[in-house]
N, C-alpha and C positions, 0 to 999 in steps of 0.2 A: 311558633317561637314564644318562649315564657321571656318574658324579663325578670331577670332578679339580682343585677347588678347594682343596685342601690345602695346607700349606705345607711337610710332610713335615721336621719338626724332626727325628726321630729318623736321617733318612737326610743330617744334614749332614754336611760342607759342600757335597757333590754337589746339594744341592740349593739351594745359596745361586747356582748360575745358572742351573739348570736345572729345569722343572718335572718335580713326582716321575713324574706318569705318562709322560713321553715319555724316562724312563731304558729305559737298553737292555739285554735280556736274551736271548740267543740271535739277536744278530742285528737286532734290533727293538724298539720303544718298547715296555713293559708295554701302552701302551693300546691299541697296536694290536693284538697279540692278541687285545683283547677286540672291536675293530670289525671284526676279520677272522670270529669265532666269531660276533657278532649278525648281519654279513653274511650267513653259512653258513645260518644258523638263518630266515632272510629275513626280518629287519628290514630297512626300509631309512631310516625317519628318527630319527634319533639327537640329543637333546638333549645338551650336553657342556657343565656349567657351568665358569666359573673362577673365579680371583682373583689366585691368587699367580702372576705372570712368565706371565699370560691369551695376551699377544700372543704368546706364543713358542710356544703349543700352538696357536692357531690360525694361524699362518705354517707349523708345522710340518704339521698336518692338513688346514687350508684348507674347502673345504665339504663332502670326503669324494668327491670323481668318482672317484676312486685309488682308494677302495675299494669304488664301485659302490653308496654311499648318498648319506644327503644330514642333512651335520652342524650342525648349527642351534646356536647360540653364545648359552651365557646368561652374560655378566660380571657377575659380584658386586660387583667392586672388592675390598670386604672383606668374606671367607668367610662367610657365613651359618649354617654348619652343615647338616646334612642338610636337616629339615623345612624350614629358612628357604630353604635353597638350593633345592627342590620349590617351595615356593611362588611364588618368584622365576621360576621358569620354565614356573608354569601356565601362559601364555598360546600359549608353546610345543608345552611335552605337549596342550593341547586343540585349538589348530587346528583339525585334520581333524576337529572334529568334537563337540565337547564334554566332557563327563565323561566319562571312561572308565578303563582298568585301564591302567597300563605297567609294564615292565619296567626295573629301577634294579640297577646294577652298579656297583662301586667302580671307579677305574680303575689302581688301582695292586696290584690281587690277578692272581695267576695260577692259573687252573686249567681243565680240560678237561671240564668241563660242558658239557650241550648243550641249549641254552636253546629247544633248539624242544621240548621236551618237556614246557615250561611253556606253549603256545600251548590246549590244551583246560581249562585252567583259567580262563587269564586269560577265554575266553568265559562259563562260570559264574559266576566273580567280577562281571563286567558286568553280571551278570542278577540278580544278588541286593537284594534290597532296601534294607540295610545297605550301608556300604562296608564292604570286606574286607581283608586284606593275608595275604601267604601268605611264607614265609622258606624259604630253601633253609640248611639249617644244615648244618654236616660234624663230623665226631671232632673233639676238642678237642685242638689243638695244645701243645707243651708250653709256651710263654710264655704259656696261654691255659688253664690246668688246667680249671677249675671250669666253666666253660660259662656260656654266656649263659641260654639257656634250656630247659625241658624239651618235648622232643617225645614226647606223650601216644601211646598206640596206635591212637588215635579220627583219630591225625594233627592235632589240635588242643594250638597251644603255651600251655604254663602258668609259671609262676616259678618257679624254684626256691624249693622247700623242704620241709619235713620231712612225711610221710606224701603225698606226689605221687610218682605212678608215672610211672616212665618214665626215660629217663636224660637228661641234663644235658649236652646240646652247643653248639656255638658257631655265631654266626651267620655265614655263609658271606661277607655283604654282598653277598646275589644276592636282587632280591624285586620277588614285584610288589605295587605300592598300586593303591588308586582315588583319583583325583585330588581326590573331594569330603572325604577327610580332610585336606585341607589348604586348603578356603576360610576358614577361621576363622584365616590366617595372612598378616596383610597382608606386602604386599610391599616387600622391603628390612628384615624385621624376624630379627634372630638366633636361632634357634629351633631346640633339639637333636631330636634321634628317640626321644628313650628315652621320652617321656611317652607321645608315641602307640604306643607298642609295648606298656607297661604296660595302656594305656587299653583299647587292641586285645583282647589275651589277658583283660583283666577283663571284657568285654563279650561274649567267645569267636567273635569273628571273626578272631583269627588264627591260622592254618593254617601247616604246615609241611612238611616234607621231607628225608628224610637224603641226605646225598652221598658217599659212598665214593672216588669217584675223586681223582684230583691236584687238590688246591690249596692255596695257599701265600698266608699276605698277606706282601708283602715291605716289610718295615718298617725291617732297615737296612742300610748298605753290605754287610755280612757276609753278609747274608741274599741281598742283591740277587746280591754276587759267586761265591755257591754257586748257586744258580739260574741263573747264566749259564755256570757251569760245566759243570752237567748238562745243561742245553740244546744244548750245544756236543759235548758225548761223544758 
């Protein structure tokens, strides 16, 4: 699942016509990067929700034959927020097949992760009793000092704070869920991420990951117009 329901306030007025993921960096929409890398990785069905300027990302994307998948369209109308926006599109994520584990990316970050490396997890995760959720987190950025959360040495993520080992990074916005954390979310209801992340690490089913490599969330013109520049060099 891409997220691209946002309304990208901080990147206006670029984005008062144009949705944030299908800005262009190096050539190409943010989002497509990311459907070119699940491509690579062999995903081939991709849920993509919306809300804000919805028609113009799917006229722009259409159902993915371009890119050799197949892009499934969940409209919100109005943004739901992560959990809300997941639950909004169970019907989609389960299809093929019922509960199971997916993989969720922002569609407005840039970076050169390579998401088939999360394919033998996401199988243990399915076989676990519990649902699970697993975070791919990177160094903390400098708009981003303090971090989101701690990734323990056990590879198990904890909250920050005083006597927890470990250090203090940020979440990448690359992760996989199991879909049955979010039947307790009716649909069409507004619903943030942070409680089940909280809920997750307190019941110690969420796992994590460090990422060293390139990535960037591009949050505003200035940010987007440096990234397009080093793409381009």
């Amino acid at each position: 699942m891409i997220f691209a329901a946002g309304r990208g306030d901080r990147m206006r007025p670029l984005t008062d016509t144009t949705p944030k993921p299908l800005l262009a960096v190096g050539g190409k929409p943010l989002i497509v990067w990311q459907i070119e890398a699940l491509a690579r990785a062999g995903f081939r069905d991709i849920v993509i929700n919306h809300a804000w300027l919805g028609d113009r990302l799917e006229a722009a994307l259409g159902d993915g034959r371009q890119f050799g998948v197949r892009i499934h369209w969940s409209a919100e109308g109005t943004a739901l927020e992560t959990a809300g926006g997941i639950a909004h599109a169970l019907p989609l994520l389960t299809a093929n097949g019922g509960d199971g584990v997916f993989l969720a990316v922002s569609g407005d970050i840039f970076c050169d992760f390579d998401y088939r490396q999360l394919l033998p997890r996401t199988r243990a995760m399915a076989a676990a009793a519990r649902p699970q959720m697993h975070l791919v987190m990177v160094p903390n950025p400098p708009f981003h000092p303090h971090g989101d959360f701690v990734l323990g040495d056990d590879g198990h993520l904890r909250m920050p704070a005083d006597g927890v080992a470990g250090q203090s990074l940020t979440f990448g916005n690359i992760g996989l869920y199991d879909t049955r954390l979010f039947r307790d979310v009716a649909p069409g209801q507004k619903v943030a991420m942070s409680p089940y992340y909280r809920d997750a690490i307190r019941q110690g089913t969420a796992t994590g990951e460090r990422f060293d490599g390139r990535w960037e969330n591009v949050g505003t013109p200035e940010q987007l117009a440096a990234l397009d520049r080093a793409l381009r060099a």
